[in-house]
C-alpha positions, 0 to 999 in steps of 0.5 A, a space after each residue: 500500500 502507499 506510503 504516501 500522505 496524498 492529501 499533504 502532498 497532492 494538492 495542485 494548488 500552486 503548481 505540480 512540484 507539490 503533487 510530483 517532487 515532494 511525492 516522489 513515492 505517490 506510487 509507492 508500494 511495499 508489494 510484499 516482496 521480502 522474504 517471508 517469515 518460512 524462508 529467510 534470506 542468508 547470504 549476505 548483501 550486497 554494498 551499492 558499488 557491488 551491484 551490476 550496472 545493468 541491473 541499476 536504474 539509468 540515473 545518469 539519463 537524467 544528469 550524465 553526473 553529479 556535478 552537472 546536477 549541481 550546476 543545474 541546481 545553481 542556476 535555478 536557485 535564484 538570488 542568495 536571499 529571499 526573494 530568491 526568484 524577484 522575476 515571479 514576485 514582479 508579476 504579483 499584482 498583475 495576474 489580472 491581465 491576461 498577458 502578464 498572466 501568460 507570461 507568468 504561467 511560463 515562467 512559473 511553470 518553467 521553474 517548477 519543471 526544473 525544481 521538479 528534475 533536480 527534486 527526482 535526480 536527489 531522491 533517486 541516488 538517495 534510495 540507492 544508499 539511505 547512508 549516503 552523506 553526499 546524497 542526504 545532503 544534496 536532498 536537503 538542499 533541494 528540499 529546503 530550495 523547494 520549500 523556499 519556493 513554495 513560500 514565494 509562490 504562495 500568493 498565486 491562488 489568494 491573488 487569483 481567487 481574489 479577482 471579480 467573477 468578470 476578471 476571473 472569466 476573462 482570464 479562462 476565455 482569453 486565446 493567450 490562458 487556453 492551455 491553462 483554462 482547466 487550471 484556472 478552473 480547478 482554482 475557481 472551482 475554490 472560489 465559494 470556499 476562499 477567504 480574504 487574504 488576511 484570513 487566507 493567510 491566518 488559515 495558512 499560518 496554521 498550517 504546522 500546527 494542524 499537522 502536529 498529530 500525524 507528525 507526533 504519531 509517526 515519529 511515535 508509531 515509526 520511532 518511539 514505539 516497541 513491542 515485545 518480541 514474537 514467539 514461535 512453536 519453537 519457542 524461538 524469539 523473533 523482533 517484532 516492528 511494524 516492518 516485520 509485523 505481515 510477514 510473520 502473520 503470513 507465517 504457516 507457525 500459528 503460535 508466531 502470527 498468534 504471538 506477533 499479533 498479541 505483542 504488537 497490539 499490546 505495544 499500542 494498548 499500553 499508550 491508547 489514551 495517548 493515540 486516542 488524543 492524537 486522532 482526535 486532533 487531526 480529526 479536529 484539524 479537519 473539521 477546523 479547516 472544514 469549517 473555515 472554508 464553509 463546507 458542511 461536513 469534512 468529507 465535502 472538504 475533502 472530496 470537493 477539490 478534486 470534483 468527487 461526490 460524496 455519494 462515491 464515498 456512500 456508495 462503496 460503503 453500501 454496496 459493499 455492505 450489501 455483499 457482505 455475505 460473500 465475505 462471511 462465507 468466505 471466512 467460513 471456507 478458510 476456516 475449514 480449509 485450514 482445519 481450525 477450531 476456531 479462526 481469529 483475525 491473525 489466520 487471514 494472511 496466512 496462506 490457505 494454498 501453498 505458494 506457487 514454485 515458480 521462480 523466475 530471474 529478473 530478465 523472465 520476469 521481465 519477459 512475462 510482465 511484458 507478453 502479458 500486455 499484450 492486449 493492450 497492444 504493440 506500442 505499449 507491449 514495445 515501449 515497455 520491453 525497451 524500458 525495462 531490457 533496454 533503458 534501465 527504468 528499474 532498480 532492480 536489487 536490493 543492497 545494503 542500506 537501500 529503501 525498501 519496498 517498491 515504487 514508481 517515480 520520475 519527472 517530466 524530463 525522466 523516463 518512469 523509473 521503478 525501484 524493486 528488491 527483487 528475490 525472484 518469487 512470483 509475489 516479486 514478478 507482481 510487484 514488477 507488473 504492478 509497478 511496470 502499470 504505474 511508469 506506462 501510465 506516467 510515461 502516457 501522460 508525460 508523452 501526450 500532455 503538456 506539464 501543467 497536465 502531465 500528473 494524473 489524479 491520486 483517484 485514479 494511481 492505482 487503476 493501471 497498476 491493478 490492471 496490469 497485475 490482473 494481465 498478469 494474473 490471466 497470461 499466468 493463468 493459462 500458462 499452469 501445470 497443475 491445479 495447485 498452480 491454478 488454486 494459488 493463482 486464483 487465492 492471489 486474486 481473492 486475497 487483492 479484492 479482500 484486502 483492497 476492497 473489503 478491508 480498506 472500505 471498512 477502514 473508509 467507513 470507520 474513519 468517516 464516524 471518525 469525522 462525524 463524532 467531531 463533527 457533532 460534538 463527540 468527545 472520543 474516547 478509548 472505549 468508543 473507539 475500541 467499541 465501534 472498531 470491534 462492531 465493524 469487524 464483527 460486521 464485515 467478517 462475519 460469525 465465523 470469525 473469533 475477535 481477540 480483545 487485542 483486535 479492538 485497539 488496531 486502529 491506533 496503529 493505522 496511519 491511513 486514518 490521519 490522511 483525511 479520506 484517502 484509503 477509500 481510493 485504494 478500494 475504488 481504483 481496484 474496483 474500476 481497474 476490474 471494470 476497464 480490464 473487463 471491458 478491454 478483454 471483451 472489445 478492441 474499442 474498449 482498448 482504445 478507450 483505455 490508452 485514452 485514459 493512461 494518455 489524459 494525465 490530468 487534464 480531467 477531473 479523476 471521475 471525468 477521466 474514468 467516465 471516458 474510459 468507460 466506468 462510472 464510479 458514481 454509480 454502485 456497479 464497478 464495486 458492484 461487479 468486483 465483489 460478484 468477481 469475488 463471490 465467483 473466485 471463491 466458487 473457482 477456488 472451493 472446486 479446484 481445491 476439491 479436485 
């Protein structure tokens, strides 16, 4: 899942370097793809210079070395002291004419793009060695350049936004802003919701304030915090962090996904008070903001900027409600498959088929992500084949001290690099495909848009990715040699829609009581957090499942809930790349469709996009149809189990 904090981050409001240098890891994902808890690495790492060139990420495409970066960083910053760039405070009062406008779009946008690429260059060549002092270093510099310029452009959308309605109209219709109407009607959009400048600039002032809560519970969850070791059958002590936590409840040793669940909740129980305040504050915080800006609830605040209905959010939550039972029996047969007693939270990760023995090295795995697009025709199929065995768009594996996970990053000016740590496991070939969706739908949107629009939704990240791993998962499908094959490919499915689409909507509609408790003047507490948490499991999986006392303070420790409504876009995208993947399978036009929308960046709002495509996420149906797809995998998986 994302590490990404979209909503700290992902706001267009005075330029791209927000929503694409400062999120560099917008499409960032731990896939999974250590090594499980049955099956430790032992060989030692390898140091950064160890690593083969042709397995690393083409970085140099982006600057042939790192003093060419700096001299491109020197001739960006600006003066010494602020204002750092007196060319863009010169047109501050001036937006009003259309001309000045023009002229100031280019410029601003021109730096922006240039920030943007030094911003991509810095934080790549820091993944490769997180220890790196050089590199540590250069990020710092670009960082504090880009803070600095965010401050100077900071009187954009105020000036804007403060216009007549007459001046305002002007500037969308003029022949000169053609190429940014779409922007400036994003900033209009905001109009009724706008203060005056002096109020705009109080508002503005609070901005590290209100950020207070999620920083306190990141540096506490991620630094602070530590737990009891995990114990297994063998009485064997495992370190136990929030790291480690998944792979030991994928662990077929009951006794250890038993023994990490109890430890690491206990951790969080010893300080609920603490997190409890600290989630009551950034509700607070956007309720605060909510408020300020005029809007009826916090959802409205939150979904209003990018043109979302709140009736998508309500939606999911109703449809998937209503498909509850498909989840209940769901439980039910893992239950008996894993022959257990009694099934409890901590036996749902643990596998129920035995994971497939395929492995593959790298350049296979390339070569099966690439022949399963093709449905999506040759150019993709060729563009991808080069990026991947040719252009070096990935880093492939691990070494010492290099990030963990998976993502896709890059720039205007870069080609969609993909961080890996590949082991050769079919989760890993996954993780290549999911990440492989993710760089072709920025290479699209780079290739056939302009800057302004080049960076699409945070709505619709996750919908070429999911579609992707879904081509995968059929080439793989037809490709078995046996039922076991088969069985784990369709549990590998199962377990996406479960995870992506019933967990994280449960997660959707805990934290939108969240909000309506501050909203309406509820004090929240321990107990009322603890309570409504437990009713929800109860309610989505159903009678079979056993709920340990320890399963009611999980919530302390989900970092998705300080985002401000970001995790329901984890279940909808899944559920409309279902849809699009449907629809290409069974028509050439619909492939055509699809291209259209990887190639449209952000030049539509997300719900316009995807409607273009061919799904309407206003309306129940793509949720609708991935839950029955999950009802039929069930179905698939209980016969070739049985045969």
């Amino acid at each position: 899942m994302n590490r990404f904090n979209a909503n700290k981050f992902s706001k267009q409001r005075c330029g791209l370097l927000i929503a694409t240098a400062l999120s560099c890891f917008v499409f960032s994902d731990i896939k999974y793809n250590q090594l499980n808890a049955n099956n430790l690495r032992e060989s030692p790492m390898k140091t950064r210079d160890q690593i083969p060139q042709e397995d690393c990420w083409n970085v140099s495409a982006l600057y042939i070395d790192l003093n060419s970066w700096k001299k491109d960083l020197v001739g960006v910053q600006g003066k010494d002291k602020a204002p750092h760039w007196p060319e863009m405070k010169a047109y501050q009062g001036r937006l009003k004419d259309p001309a000045a406008a023009a002229s100031f779009f280019e410029f601003y946008f021109g730096l922006d793009r240039k920030l943007s690429k030094l911003h991509t260059y810095a934080h790549l060549r820091l993944d490769e060695d997180l220890g790196n002092d050089v590199s540590k270093d250069n990020m710092g510099r670009i960082s504090a350049l880009i803070h600095e310029f965010q401050l100077e452009s900071s009187w954009i959308e105020p000036e804007l936004l403060s216009l007549s309605n007459e001046d305002y109209k002007k500037l969308l219709q003029h022949p000169s802003l053609k190429g940014y109407q779409f922007y400036l009607e994003k900033i209009g959009r905001m109009r009724p919701h706008t203060l005056s400048p002096e109020m705009e600039q109080l508002v503005a002032l609070t901005g590290k304030a209100l950020d207070t809560s999620y920083k306190t519970f990141a540096a506490f969850t991620n630094a602070d915090l530590s737990f009891k070791p995990a114990i297994d059958s063998q009485g064997q002590e495992h370190p136990l962090s929030n790291g480690s936590y998944l792979s030991y409840l994928r662990s077929t040793d009951r006794e250890l996904r038993r023994s990490a669940f109890m430890n690491l909740h206990e951790g969080y129980e010893k300080y609920a008070n603490t997190l409890c305040e600290l989630i009551q504050g950034q509700m607070q915080s956007h309720f605060f903001i909510a408020r300020a800006r005029k809007f009826n609830s916090c959802l409205d605040a939150a979904l209003f900027p990018h043109a979302i209905q709140p009736s998508v959010y309500h939606n999911l939550i109703a449809t998937v409600r209503q498909n509850l039972p498909l989840m209940h029996a769901y439980i039910g047969f893992r239950k008996e498959q894993m022959k257990l007693d009694q099934i409890h939270i901590y036996d749902l990760y643990a596998p129920i088929v035995e994971e497939m023995e395929i492995r593959m090295n790298y350049p296979e795995a390339c070569q099966e992500v690439v022949a399963s697009v093709a449905p999506l025709g040759k150019d993709y199929q060729n563009v991808l084949k080069q990026g991947l065995l040719e252009d070096r768009w990935v880093d492939v594996f691990e070494n010492v001290r290099k990030r963990s996970g998976a993502y896709s990053s890059g720039c205007y000016d870069s080609m969609p690099y993909i961080l890996l740590n590949y082991h050769g496991m079919f989760s890993d070939v996954e993780t290549l495909a999911h990440e492989a969706g993710h760089s072709m739908h920025s290479f699209l949107s780079r290739k056939n848009q302009p800057y302004i629009y080049s960076h699409y939704p945070i709505f619709v990240a996750e919908v070429a990715s999911t579609f992707n791993e879904q081509l995968l998962l059929n080439q793989m499908k037809m490709k078995v040699k046996n039922k076991k094959e088969l069985a784990y490919l369709i549990n590998d499915e199962l377990e996406r829609i479960r995870g992506t689409i019933f967990r994280q909507t449960m997660f959707a509609e805990f934290e939108l009581q969240l909000h309506k408790w501050v909203e309406e003047g509820v004090p929240l507490t321990p107990s009322l957090l603890k309570q409504t948490y437990l009713q929800l499991n109860r309610d989505y999986y159903g009678p079979d499942i056993v709920l340990d006392e320890a399963l009611a303070i999980e919530w302390a420790r989900i970092p998705h809930f300080y985002y401000n409504y970001y995790v329901y876009q984890y279940a909808t995208g899944l559920s409309a790349a279902m849809s699009l993947y449907k629809q290409v399978m069974a028509s050439p036009n619909s492939r055509d469709q699809y291209l259209g929308f990887l190639s449209s960046g952000g030049s539509k709002y997300p719900l316009d996009l995807l409607k273009r495509a061919g799904v309407d996420m206003e309306s129940p149906e793509p949720v609708e149809s991935a839950l029955q797809r999950f009802g039929t995998l069930v179905a698939e998986l209980k016969k070739c189990l049985a045969e």
